[in-house]
C-alpha positions, -999 to 999 in steps of 0.1 A, spaced: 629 -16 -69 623 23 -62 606 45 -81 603 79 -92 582 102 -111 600 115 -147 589 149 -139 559 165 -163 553 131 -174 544 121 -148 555 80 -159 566 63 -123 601 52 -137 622 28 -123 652 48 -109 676 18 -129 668 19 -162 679 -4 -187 706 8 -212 705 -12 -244 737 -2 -258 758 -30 -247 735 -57 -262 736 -43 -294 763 -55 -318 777 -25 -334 793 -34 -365 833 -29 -365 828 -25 -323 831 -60 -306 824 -57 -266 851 -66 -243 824 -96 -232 821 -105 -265 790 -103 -285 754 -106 -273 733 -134 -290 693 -127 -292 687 -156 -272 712 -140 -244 696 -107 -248 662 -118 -244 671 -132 -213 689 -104 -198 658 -80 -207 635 -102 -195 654 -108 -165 654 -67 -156 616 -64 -161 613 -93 -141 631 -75 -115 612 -45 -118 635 -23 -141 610 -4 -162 622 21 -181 643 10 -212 664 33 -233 678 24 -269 682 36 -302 679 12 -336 714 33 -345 731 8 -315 734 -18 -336 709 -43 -334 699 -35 -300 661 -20 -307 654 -55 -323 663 -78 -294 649 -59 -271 617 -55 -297 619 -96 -297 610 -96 -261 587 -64 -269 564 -89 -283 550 -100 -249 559 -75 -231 556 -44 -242 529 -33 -213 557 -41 -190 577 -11 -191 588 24 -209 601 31 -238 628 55 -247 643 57 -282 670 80 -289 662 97 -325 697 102 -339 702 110 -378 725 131 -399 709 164 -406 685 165 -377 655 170 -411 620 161 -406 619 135 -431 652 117 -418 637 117 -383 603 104 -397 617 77 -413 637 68 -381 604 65 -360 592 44 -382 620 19 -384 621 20 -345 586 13 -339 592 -15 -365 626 -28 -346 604 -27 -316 574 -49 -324 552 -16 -314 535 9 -322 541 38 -302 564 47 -278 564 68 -247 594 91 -254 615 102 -277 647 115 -272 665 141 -293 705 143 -297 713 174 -302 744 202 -297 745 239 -304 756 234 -336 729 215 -346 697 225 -323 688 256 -346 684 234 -375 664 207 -356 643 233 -342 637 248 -376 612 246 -403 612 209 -416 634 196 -388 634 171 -364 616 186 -339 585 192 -362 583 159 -368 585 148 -331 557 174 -326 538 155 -352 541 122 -342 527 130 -302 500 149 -321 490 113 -339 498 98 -306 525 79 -315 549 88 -291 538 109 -258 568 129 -249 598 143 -267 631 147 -246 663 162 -252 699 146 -249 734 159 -251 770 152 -240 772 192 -229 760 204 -200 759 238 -207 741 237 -237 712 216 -221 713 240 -196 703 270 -221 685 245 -245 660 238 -216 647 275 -219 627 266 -246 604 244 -224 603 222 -258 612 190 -238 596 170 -210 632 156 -203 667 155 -209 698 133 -202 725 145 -192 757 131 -185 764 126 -145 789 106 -121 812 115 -88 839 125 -117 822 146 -140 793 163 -123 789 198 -135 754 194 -142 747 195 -103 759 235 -107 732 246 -124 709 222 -153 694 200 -127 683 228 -106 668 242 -134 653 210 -145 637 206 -114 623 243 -112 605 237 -149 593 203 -135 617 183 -162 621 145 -159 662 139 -155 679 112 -169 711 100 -159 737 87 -184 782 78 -182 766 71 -142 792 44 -144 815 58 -173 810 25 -196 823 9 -168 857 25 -160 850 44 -129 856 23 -100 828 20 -69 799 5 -88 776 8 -55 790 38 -45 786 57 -77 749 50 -83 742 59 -47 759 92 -56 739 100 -85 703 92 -70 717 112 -44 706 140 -64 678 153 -82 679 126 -105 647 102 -116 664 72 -130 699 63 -143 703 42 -172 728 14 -173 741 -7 -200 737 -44 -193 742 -70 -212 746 -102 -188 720 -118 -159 743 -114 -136 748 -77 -143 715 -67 -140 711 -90 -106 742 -70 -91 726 -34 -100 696 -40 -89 705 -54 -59 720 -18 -55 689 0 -63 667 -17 -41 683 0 -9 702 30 -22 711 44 10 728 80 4 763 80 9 779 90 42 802 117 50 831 94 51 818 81 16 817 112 0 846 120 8 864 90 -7 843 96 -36 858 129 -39 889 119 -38 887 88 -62 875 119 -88 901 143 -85 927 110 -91 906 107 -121 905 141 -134 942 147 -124 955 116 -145 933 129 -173 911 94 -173 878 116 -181 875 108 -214 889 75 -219 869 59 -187 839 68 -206 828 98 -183 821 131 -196 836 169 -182 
């Protein structure tokens, strides 16, 4: 496995990280693979850290993924990071409070390294604001129990002004060969304040073809790890595999790469192959 440094944070991540949404069973939203059980999930976790994956991202709003993954937190927690993705209605301080403390709970822990806010421009001002969410991330690293708050959001261009603030250690951002605008600007910008960058859609929930080829793409940028949903040994075998010799892609690759997107983006498959404009 390769690693890479998150930025500020200076956590050595894993540049695969483990995304725990498709072990979660999210009620009214069946997988195409069926559900996960918390014997299978265990396994599959345990089966990544084995494999030196060490930087897993859920949220306790992903169905019941924070608790299988807390199951296995139980003995392992010293084996890898943890990102939680804070998501509530209003973006208030007391919502968000009560949402640490359900997924420290979920988790078997009791602190976590970062926490991720989802926020838009709607949104962010509130969040921001007196007796929102971001006061009570602020709070929490100040009582040390969580060490870094991050940022997330499906628009590029907002995280790219949003950064400004310098509020965040990190962000995630969405990022593949078909929808790569944050390559323009946000992750030069990211780098230039010394932000961690995570990756997310790398693979578009699985509808963009070239599995190998697209996560060499992405860590072909200025990207410290890309998180993946997995949910089956095998899976997680396969993608790491892949990370253990990303080689950057060639000229000739690129270019097949290129031309796979513009299929993509012509047919208008964007949105419903899970990747993000």
């Amino acid at each position: 496995m390769r690693y890479r440094v998150l930025g500020q944070t200076g956590l050595e991540v894993s540049i695969l990280g483990f995304g725990g949404i498709p072990i979660g069973n999210l009620e009214g939203r069946i997988p195409r693979d069926g559900k996960t059980s918390e014997k299978e999930a265990a396994k599959v976790v345990d089966r990544a850290l084995d494999l030196g994956v060490n930087f897993v991202h859920t949220s306790v709003t992903y169905g019941d993924s924070a608790w299988k993954i807390g199951n296995v937190m139980k003995e392992r927690r010293d084996d890898c990071y943890l990102a939680i993705k804070m998501q509530t209605k209003d973006r208030t301080k007391k919502e968000t409070e009560d949402l640490l403390g359900k997924s420290l709970e979920a988790l078997n822990t009791d602190h976590i390294e970062i926490a991720e806010l989802p926020v838009d421009a709607e949104v962010f001002p509130r969040a921001m604001g007196p007796d929102g969410a971001y006061e009570a991330l602020r709070e929490a690293k100040e009582e040390g129990i969580i060490d870094y708050i991050g940022i997330t959001s499906h628009d590029v261009d907002f995280l790219t002004e949003a950064i400004h603030t310098k509020g965040f250690s990190n962000l995630i951002t969405p990022f593949n060969y078909a929808a790569n605008r944050a390559k323009d600007k946000l992750l030069t910008l990211a780098a230039e304040l010394n932000m961690g960058v995570i990756a997310m859609k790398t693979l578009g929930r699985g509808g963009l073809p070239e599995v190998e080829k697209a996560l060499r793409y992405v860590w072909g940028h200025d990207i410290d790890t890309a998180i993946v949903g997995m949910n089956k040994i095998s899976q997680v075998e396969k993608l790491v595999a892949i990370a253990d010799d990303p080689k950057k892609l060639t000229a000739e690759e690129e270019e097949k790469m290129r031309k796979i997107a513009e299929e993509i983006i012509e047919a208008g498959r964007l949105s419903n192959s899970g990747a993000v404009s």
